[in-house]
N, C-alpha and C positions, 0 to 999 in steps of 0.2 A: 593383442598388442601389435600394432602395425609392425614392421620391420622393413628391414633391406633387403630386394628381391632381384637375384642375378638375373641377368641380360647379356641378349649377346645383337648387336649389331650385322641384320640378314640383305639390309641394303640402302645403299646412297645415291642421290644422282649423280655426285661428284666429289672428287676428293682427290686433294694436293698429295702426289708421289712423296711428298716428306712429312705430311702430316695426317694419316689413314684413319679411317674410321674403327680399325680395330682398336685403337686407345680409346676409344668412351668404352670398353669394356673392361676398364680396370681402374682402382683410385688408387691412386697412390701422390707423392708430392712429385716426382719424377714425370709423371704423364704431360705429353706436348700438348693432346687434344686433338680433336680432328678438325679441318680446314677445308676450302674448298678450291678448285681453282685459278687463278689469275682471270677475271673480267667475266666469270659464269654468270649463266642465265638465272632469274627469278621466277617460282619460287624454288628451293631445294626442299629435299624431302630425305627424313630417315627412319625408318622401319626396326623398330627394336621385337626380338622375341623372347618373351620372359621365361626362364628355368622350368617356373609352373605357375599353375590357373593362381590369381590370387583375385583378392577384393581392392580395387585400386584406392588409394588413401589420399598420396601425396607425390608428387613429380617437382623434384628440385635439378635445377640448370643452372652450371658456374657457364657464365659467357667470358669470353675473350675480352681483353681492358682496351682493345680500339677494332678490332675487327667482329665486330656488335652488327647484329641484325635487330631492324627495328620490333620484329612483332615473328612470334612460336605459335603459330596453331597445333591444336591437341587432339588426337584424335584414336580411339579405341576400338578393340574387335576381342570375340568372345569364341572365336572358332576354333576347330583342334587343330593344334602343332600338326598332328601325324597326316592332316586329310589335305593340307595347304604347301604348293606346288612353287607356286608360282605369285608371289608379291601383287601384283598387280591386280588378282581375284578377291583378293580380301574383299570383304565391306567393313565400312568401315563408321563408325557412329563421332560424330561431333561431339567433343567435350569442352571447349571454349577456347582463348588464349592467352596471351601474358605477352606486355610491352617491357623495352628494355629500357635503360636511359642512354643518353648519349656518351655520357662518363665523359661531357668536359668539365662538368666541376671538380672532377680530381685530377686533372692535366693526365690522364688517360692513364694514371700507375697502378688502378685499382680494379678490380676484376667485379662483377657485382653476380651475386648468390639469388638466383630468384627461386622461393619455394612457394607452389599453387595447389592448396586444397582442391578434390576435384572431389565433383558428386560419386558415389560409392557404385563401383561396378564390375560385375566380375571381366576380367582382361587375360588375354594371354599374348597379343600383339598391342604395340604402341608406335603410332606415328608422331612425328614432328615435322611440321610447313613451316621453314626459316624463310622470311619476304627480303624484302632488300636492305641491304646496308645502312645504318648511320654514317656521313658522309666526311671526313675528315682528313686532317695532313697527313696522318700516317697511313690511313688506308687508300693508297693511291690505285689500285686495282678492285679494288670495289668487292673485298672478300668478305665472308661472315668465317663464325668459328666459335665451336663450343668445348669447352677443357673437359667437363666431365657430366655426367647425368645419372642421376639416383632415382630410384624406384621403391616408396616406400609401399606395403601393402598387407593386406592379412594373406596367411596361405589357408586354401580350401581344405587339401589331402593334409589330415595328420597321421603322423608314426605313431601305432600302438604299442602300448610302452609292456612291458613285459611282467611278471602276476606277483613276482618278488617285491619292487620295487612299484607299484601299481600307485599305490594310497599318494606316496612323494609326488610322483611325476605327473600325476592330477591333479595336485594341487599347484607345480610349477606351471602346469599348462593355462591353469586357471589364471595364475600371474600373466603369463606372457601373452595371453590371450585378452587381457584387457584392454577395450577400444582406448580406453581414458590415458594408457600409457605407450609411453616412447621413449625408447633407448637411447640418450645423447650423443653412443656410440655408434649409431648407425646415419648417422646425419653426416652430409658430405663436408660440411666445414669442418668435422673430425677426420674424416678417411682423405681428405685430400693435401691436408697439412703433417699428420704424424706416420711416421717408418709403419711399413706393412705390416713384418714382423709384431711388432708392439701391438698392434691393431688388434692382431688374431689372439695375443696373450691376456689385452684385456676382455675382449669379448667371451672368453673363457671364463675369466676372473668375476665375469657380470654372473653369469649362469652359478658358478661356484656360489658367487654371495648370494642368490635367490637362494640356493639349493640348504645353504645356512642358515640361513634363517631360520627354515622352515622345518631343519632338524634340532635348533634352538641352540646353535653354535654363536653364540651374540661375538664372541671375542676372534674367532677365528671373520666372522662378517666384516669386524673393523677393522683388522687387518689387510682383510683386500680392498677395504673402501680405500684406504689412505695409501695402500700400492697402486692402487687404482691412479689415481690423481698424482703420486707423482711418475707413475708410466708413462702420464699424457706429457709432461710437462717434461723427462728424456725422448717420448719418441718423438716429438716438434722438433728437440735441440740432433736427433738424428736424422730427420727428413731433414733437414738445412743442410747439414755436413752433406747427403747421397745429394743433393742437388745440386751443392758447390763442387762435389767431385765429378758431377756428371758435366757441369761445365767446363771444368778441366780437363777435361777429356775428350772435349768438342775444342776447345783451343788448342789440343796435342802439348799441354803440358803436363805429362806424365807423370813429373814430380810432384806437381802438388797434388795429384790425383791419389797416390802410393799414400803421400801424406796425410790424405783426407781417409782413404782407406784403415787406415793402421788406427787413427781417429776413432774412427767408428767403432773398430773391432776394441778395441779399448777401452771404448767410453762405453758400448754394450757390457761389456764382460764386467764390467764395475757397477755398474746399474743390477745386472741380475742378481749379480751377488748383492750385492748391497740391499736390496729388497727380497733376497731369499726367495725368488721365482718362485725357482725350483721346488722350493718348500712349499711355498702354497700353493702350487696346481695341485700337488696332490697325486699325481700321476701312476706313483707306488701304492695309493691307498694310502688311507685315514693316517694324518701325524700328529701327533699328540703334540706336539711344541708349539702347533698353530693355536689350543686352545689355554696354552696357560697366557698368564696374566701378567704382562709385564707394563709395568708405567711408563716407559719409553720405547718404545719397538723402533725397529733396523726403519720400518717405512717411514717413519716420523723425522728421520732425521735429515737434515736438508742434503740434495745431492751437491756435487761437487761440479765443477763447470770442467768440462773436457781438457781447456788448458793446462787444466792446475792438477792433474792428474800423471804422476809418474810415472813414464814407459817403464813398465815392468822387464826387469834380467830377465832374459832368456836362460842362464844358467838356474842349478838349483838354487833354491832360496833357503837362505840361512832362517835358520828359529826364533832371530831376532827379527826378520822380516817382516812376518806380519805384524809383530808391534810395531813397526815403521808404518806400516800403513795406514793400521787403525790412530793411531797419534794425529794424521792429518786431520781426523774429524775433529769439530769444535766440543770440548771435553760439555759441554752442555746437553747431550746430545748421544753423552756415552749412555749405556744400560750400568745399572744400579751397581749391578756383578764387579764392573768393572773397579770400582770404585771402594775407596777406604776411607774410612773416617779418618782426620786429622790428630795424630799423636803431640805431636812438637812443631818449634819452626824450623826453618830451612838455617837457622841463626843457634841452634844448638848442634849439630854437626850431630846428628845421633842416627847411625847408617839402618837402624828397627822402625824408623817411621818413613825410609820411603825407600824402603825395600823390594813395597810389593806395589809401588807404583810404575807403570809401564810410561805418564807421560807428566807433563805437572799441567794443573787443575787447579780450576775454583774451588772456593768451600761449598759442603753441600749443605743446603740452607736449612736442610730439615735434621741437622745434629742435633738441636735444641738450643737450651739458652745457655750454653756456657760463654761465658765473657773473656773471650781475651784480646789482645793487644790489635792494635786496628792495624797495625803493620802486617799478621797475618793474615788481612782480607785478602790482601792482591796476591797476585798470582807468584804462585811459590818457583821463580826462575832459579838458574845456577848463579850464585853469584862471584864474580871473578877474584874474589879473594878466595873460594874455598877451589878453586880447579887446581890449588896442588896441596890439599886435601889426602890424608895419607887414607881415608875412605875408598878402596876399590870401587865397591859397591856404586858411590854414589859418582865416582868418575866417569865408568861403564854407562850409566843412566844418562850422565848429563851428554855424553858423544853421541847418543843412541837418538835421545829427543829433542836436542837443540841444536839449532843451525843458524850461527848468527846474519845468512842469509838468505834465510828462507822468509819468502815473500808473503803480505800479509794478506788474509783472505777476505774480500770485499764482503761488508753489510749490507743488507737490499735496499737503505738508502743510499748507500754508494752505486751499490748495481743502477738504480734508479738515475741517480746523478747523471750519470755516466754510460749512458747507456747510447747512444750514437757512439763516441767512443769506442764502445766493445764490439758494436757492427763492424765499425770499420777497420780497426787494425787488432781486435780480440782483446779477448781478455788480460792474455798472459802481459802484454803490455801498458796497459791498463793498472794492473796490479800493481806493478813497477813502479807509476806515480805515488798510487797510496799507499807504499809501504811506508813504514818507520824509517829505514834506514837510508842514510845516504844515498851509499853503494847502487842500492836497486832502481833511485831516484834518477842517478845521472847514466846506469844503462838503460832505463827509459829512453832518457833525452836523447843519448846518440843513436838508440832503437828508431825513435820517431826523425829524429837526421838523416839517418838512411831511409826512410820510408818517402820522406819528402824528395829527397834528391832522383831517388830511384822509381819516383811515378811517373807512368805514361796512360797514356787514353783508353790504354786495353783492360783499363783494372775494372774492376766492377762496382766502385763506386765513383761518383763525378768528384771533379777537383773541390768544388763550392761544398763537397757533404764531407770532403777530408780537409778543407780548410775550417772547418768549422768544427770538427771534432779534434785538430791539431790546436787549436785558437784553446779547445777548454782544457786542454793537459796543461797548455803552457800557460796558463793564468793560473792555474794551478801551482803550477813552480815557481812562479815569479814571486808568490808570500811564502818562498822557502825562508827559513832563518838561516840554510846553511849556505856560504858564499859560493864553494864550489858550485851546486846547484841550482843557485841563482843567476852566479854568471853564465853556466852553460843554458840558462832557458834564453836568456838575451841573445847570446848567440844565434841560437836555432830562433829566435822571433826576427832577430835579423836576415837569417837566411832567407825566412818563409816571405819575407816581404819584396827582396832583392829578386831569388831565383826561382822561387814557386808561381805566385803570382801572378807575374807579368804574359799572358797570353792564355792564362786559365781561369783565374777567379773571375767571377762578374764583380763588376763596381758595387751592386748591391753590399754583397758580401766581403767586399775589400771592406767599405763602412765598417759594417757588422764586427768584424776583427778586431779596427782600429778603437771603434767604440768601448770594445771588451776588455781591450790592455791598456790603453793612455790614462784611465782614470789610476789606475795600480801602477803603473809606470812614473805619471807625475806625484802618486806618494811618495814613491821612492827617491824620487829626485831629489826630496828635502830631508833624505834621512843623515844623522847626526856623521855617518859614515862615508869620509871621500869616497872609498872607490866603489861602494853601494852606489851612491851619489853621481857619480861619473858615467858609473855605469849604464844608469840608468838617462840620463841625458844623451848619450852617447848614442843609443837606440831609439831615443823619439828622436830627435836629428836624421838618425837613420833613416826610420823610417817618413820623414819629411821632403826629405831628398828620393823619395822613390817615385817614379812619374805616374805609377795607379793611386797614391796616397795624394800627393801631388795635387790630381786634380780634383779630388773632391772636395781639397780647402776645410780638411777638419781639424789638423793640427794647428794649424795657424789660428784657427777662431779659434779652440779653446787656450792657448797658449797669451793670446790679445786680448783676453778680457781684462777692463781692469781690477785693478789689485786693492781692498780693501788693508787699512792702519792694525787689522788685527789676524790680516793674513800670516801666518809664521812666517819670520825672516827667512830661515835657509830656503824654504819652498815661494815665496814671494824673489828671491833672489833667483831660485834656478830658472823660474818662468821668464824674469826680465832677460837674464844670459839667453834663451834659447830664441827668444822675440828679435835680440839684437842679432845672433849669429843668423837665424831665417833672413834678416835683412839684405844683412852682407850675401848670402846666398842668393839668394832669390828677390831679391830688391823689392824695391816697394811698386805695389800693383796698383791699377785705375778699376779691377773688377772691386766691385761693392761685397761680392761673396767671398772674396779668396782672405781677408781675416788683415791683409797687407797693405790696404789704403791708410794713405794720407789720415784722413780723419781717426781711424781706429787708433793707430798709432800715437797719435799723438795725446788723443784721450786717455789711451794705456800709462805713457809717458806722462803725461799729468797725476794722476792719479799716486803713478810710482815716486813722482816727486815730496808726497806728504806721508809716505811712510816713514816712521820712526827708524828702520835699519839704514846706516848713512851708507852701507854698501848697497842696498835697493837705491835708494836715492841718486847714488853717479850712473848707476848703469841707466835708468832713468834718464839722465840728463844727456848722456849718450844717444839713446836712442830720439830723444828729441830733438839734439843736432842734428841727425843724419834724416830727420824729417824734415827741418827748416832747408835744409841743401833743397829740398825738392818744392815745398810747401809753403814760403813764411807766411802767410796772411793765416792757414789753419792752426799755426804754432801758436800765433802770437794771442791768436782768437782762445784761446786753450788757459793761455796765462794771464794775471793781473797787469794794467797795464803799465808802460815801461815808464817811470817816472821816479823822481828822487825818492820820495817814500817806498816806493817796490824795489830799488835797488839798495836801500839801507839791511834790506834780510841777506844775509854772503849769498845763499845758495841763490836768490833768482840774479842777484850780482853778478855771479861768475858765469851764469845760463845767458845772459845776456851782455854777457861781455864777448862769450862766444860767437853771438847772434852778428855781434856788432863787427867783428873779425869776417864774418863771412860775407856781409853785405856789404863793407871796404873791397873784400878779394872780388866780387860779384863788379860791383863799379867801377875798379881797375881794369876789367876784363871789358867793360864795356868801352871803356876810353879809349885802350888799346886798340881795338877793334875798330873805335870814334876815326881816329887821326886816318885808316884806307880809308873810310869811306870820304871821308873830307879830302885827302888827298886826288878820290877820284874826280869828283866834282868840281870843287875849286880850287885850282893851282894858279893860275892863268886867266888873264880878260878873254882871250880868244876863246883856250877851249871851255869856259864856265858857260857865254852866250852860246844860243843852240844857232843862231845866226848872224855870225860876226860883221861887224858894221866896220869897215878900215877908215872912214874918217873921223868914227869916234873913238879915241884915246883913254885909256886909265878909266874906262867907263863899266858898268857890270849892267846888262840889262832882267829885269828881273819877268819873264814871261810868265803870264797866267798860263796859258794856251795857246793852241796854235795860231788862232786869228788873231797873235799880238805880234808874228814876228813880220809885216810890213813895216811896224812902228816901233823899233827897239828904241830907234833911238831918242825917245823921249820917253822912256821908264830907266833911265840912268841913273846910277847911285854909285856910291863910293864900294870897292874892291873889299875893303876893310868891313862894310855889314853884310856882307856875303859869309865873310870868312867867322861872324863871330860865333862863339862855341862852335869852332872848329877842332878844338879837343873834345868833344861831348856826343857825339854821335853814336849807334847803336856797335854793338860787336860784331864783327864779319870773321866766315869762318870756314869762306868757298874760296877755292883757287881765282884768283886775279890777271885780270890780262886789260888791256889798253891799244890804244892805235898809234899808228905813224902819222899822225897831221902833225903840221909844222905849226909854228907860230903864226905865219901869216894863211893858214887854215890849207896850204896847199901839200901834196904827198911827199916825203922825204924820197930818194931813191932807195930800197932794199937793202943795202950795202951798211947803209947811214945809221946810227944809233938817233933814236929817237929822244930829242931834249926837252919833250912839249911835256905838260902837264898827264899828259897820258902814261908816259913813262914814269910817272910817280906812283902810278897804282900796282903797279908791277911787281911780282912776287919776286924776291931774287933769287929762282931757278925762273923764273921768266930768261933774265939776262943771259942767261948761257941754252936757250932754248933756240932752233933754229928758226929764223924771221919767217920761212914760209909755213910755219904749223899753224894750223887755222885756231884764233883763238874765239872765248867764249865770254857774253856777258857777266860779270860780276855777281850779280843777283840771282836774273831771270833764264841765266843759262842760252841763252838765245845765240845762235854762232854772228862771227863781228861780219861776215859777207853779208847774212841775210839784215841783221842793222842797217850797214852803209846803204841798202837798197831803199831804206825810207828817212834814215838820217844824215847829217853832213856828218859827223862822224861820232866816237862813241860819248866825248860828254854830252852835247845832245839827247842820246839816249838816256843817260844820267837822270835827265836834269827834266826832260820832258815826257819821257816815250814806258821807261823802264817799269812794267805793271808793278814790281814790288818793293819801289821807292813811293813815296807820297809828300808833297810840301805842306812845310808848316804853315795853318792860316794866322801864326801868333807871329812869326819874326820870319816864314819863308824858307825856312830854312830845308833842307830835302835829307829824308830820313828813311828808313824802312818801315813798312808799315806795322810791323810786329816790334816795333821801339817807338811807336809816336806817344803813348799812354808814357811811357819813360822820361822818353824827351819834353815833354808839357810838363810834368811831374817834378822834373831836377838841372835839366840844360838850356829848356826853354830861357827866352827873357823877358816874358810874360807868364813866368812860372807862378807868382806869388799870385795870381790870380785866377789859379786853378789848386781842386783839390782832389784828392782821388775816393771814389767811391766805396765804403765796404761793404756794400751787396754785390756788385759787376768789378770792384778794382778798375774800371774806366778813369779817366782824368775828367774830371768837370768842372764847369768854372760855375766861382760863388755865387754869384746872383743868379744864376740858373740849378743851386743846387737843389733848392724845396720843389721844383718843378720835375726833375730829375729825380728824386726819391720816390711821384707817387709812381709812376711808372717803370722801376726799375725792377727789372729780374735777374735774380738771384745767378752768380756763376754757378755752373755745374761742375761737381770735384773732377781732377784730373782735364779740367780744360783752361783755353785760352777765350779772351774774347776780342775778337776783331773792334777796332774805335772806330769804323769805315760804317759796316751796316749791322754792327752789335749782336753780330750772331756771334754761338759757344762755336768754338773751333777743340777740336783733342789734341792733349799735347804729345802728338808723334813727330816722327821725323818726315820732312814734305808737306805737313798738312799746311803750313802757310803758302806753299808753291801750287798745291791743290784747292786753298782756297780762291786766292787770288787771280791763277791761269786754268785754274781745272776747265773740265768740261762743263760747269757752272759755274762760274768765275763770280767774284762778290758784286753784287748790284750798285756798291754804292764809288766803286775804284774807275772813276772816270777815266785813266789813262788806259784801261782795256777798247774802252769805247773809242777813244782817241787815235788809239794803235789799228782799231778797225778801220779808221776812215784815214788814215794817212794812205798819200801813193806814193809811187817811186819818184824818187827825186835826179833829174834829167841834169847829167852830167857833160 
């Protein structure tokens, strides 16, 4: 039988002062490995010398999970240990080699196990030729590195066994000496993962069970099989503990190092007991208790996880003691002994049936068929009517085995469930969640509150592996029935999203989170309970309003979907409240993603309209106002349209009486606004003409362009069609200023209050401003010096110059160009023969509309469209200042071209 054959490491080319080549001579979970220099040469080479001659089998190598050498050459020698001096005289025979991977398909967290049959040969030296590195982000010095190396093999020289025992040990040898077998226990994935210790008990326990067999101890065999198997499964869970104390101890925190210590020696000493080691090595000679027959043995039963094991008093222990301990096992689990047949129930008060019970217990299924009451299946607890019980007997028992807070011990589908979880903050708190009771639930929760608050970078697991393991406790409490512990998961959900989050989780995993509680969150929303109900709204808001939640726009999409007639009211209500409160919050957006456009909205809000709850229905109609503020063309597009039949239903009556309130305040706003800009322009025959003519009187010249002003005076018209819809002009909503020309177009002195038309535009803190502060264009912001330089003074600029006014080609009238679609549409006096578009919302006139339809493209949401060169403009603040004067200014706004070709005008 091949086996494991010690080595010891005789020479390196090189090796890192912190990481020596004398660690590949030992396995354990503790070992660093050995390493090689910062920026060494290729290739390295290491010389193992084997204990003794053997037949080589198999050569397995854990490599390092990023400092990976591409390619192990293998190479043999057969010469004596005692005649070899000097390394370098060896010969050495060619055995082949073995490639590594790169290990970037596991993002380098994983170590990979190569094990290579090699042709059969006797050895007593072994080399290894490591070539050059696989090339990577973490290996910036260009190192290789091997954790540990195994040497399976047959041995040549056997022990002659002695004339007593001759017949056995020839027949064990016979066993072990079989090529066809191999010891699972000697394979490095076993020795490098489980306590040393443990290693050497089972390895004994191997030998023992051959050696039973084959003296035909079948029951003592099975015994160590099933110790066998859960040895491996405590010495794993105690190599983790010496590793994590070994850590500990490299960060100089001492305390949890003591703690990890005391761990170990506890969780050992419970293990061996509990599996009766001692008992079955055997050590004192042959014990007769390994060979009797018990239907449950000590090894059978499941061990206990470290946490949940009692620090034993140091004082003596009282005689009730050990029934305290044994009571923790699950009574399923007890041996037979233990155990008594069922006299009565717990409901006859009779102190002879559970006298000689140590803990309370299932029935044992193999009584027979007696039939009684199904209230006796379950588990026979203290019931609190009998704890003042004049039963000594049975009071003593119930203090002894019940502890109405003793935490309940997880199933291995919970284990399962839960298992990132127990990585990361153990079990003991873990438990916590899945108890029964209250109590245990909401020291959880403030458990997992301090864990959260009190993380930093040093821990040893990443933020994204404890948000994710914190994310499934608390979805776990959020379907508590009980409120205290519902409201406290809320709490800690809110914290984790406020103060955890924000500079630790990746976005991925913020998703991931939100994904996991909103769907359980918004059940709750519509639960029959206010302040379940509140509660629960209260925290998706929360977490709404958080700026990593924030930008991935997932509350808001799933919150804006709409709402089907058979959606439940209370839950169809809490969705619309939380849709209208995001509003008011965070207003309504132009991105397509974020769940808060115009169009989403108002689909939501339509939908929410034909819900049979009339409380769905106003919040509904609410949120459809506060979209028409922003939107009406997508509102109105949403509803039936507005006409006496559609208003005889109340509710589109009153939705549209609303409508009808906002576009009055909308048109007020705009007339107000009407009367500066009309003020600016025409007040006065002087300042209205950009070139006053003084022997024409009461005249208005109405200029195209500049090549008209030699000839004003024969485009004269009455003062009065100048002025008409002079209440009707767009809203202004920029600070105002005006010039000092006089009436007869000449400069007042400084001193002088201005009477001319210009002083109509004037803001009144204009009036109390001092005359020499330099003022600025109304519109185009232009200062009034650099004006005067190419106009006679600012109406002028008004009326011919200013890029973001434009004249009406319907009545002339001079507008903004961001109100000409308006002004055609309602002030115009050529209005009635124009109409406005519902693909572009342009103004077009009739007989050019079929011509206009085939060509027309659609508005893009959240924009404007210029009436000039019908491009989409966005609706921010400047973007008509930016279209009109930007650095490409609009192709079709002849007054930019105009303003280029003017000069200075010689005074």
């Amino acid at each position: 039988m091949p086996k494991k054959i010690a080595f010891s490491v005789i020479y390196v080319t090189d090796e890192d002062p912190k990481y020596k080549s004398i660690e590949l001579n030992t396995h354990a979970p503790t070992v660093k490995g050995w390493q090689t220099s910062k920026n060494c040469e290729y290739p390295q080479e290491i010389v193992l010398q084997l204990e003794k001659r053997c037949t080589l089998d198999k050569i397995q190598i854990l490599a390092h999970q990023y400092l990976i050498p591409s390619k192990i050459e293998l190479f043999s020698s057969n010469e004596d240990t005692n005649m070899i001096s000097d390394v370098t005289n060896i010969n050495w025979e060619y055995l082949g080699y073995i490639t590594l991977s790169d290990n970037q398909s596991t993002g380098f967290k994983s170590r990979e196990l190569k094990s290579a049959n090699v042709p059969k040969c006797l050895v007593s030296f072994i080399k290894l030729k490591l070539h050059k590195n696989h090339n990577n982000s973490y290996n910036i010095n260009n190192q290789v590195s091997l954790i540990a190396i195994n040497i399976l093999g047959t041995e040549i020289e056997k022990r002659r066994p002695s004339n007593s025992d001759c017949n056995i040990l020839e027949r064990l040898q016979l066993i072990l000496s079989d090529p066809e077998y191999s010891s699972p226990y000697d394979d490095l994935a076993f020795e490098m993962y489980v306590d040393t210790d443990v290693v050497k008990i089972i390895k004994d326990m191997e030998i023992k069970k051959h050696m039973a067999v084959l003296n035909e101890r079948f029951e003592y065999a099975r015994k160590l099989k099933q110790a066998m198997e859960s040895l491996r499964e405590a010495g794993e869970k105690l190599g983790k503990y010496d590793l994590e104390k070994k850590h500990a101890i490299e960060m100089e925190d001492y305390e949890r190092a003591r703690h990890k210590k005391n761990q170990m020696d506890e969780y050992r000493a419970y293990v061996y007991q509990h599996l009766a080691i001692e008992q079955l090595l055997e050590d004192n000679g042959i014990c007769s208790k390994n060979d009797e027959c018990n239907d449950e043995h000590y090894a059978s039963r499941p061990l206990m996880s470290p946490t949940s094991l009692k620090i034993p008093d140091k004082r003596c222990p009282s005689p009730n003691s050990a029934n305290l301990q044994q009571g923790q096992v699950s009574p399923h689990h007890l041996p037979r002994h233990y155990q008594s047949p069922k006299t009565g129930s717990p409901g006859t008060g009779s102190p002879t049936s559970i006298q000689s019970r140590g803990s309370f217990r299932r029935r044992n299924k193999s009584a027979g068929a007696i039939v009684k009451s199904t209230f006796e299946q379950y588990e026979e607890k203290p019931l609190p009517a009998l704890r003042h019980s004049q039963t000594n007997e049975f009071l003593r028992e119930c203090q002894l085995d019940y502890d109405p807070k003793q935490t309940s011990k997880l199933t291995e589908r919970e284990k399962k469930q839960a298992a990132l979880p127990i990585v990361v903050f153990g079990a003991d708190l873990v438990e916590k969640f899945y108890s029964k009771h209250y109590l245990d639930k909401e020291e959880g929760l403030n458990r997992l509150k301090e864990e959260l608050l009190s993380y930093d970078n040093s821990r040893m697991h990443t933020a994204n592996k404890t948000a994710r393991a914190a994310i499934f406790l608390l979805h776990r409490s959020l379907r508590d029935k009980v409120f205290s512990v519902y409201s406290l998961a809320n709490e800690v959900i809110r914290l984790f999203f406020v103060q955890y989050v924000p500079g630790r989780v990746s976005p991925a995993e913020v998703s991931r989170s939100v994904d996991k509680l909103l769907p359980e969150l918004l059940t709750k929303s519509g639960d029959t309970s206010s302040r379940i109900h509140h509660m629960a709204v209260h925290t998706i808001l929360t977490m709404a309003d958080c700026s990593n939640v924030r930008e991935l726009h997932i509350i808001p999409v799933h919150l804006s979907r709409p709402v089907n007639s058979s959606t439940h009211p209370r839950l169809a209500l809490s969705r619309a409240e939380m849709v209208e409160q995001l509003i008011i919050n965070h207003g309504i957006s132009s991105d397509k993603q974020s769940g808060l456009t115009c169009r989403t909205l108002s689909e939501f809000g339509s939908s929410g309209l034909h819900h049979p709850a009339e409380a769905v229905r106003k919040v509904a109609e609410r949120i459809l106002v506060l979209v028409y503020k922003v939107n009406p063309r997508l509102v109105r597009k949403q509803l039936p349209p507005d006409d006496d039949i559609t208003r005889r239903n109340l509710l589109y009556r009153q939705l549209f009486h609303e409508f009808d309130k906002i576009d009055i305040q909308r048109k007020k706003e705009m007339l107000e606004r009407n009367r500066v800009i009309q003020n600016a322009i025409s007040t006065n025959l002087e300042c209205i003409s950009p070139e006053p003519n003084h022997n024409i009187k009461n005249g208005i010249n109405k200029c195209q362009s500049s090549s008209n002003i030699p000839h004003l005076a024969t485009n004269n018209c009455d003062q009065n069609e100048v002025l008409t819809g002079s209440n009707k002009n767009y809203t202004l909503t920029k600070s105002i200023s005006g010039s000092n020309i006089g009436v007869n177009g000449q400069k007042k002195s400084e001193n002088e209050n201005s009477t001319s038309s210009a002083s109509g535009i004037s803001s009144p803190s204009n009036n109390s401003q001092k005359e020499d502060e330099e003022k600025h264009c109304l519109f185009c912001q232009q200062s009034e010096a650099s004006i005067l330089n190419v106009s006679n003074s600012m109406n002028s600029h008004y009326w011919r110059s200013c890029p973001m006014l434009v004249r009406c080609k319907a009545c002339s009238q001079v507008v903004e160009v961001s109100a000409l679609t308006e002004h055609l549409l309602m002030e115009c006096e050529q209005r009635e023969q124009y109409t406005q578009c519902s693909q572009c919302t342009e103004a077009v006139k009739l007989d050019e509309y079929e011509c206009h339809s085939d060509k027309c493209a659609e508005l893009t949401e959240g924009c404007n469209r210029c009436p000039l060169c019908h491009a989409n403009i966005e609706d921010e603040e400047n973007s008509w200042k930016n279209h009109l004067m930007g650095e490409k200014p609009c192709i079709k706004n002849n007054r930019v071209k105009n303003l280029q070709k003017q000069v200075k005008i010689k005074t």
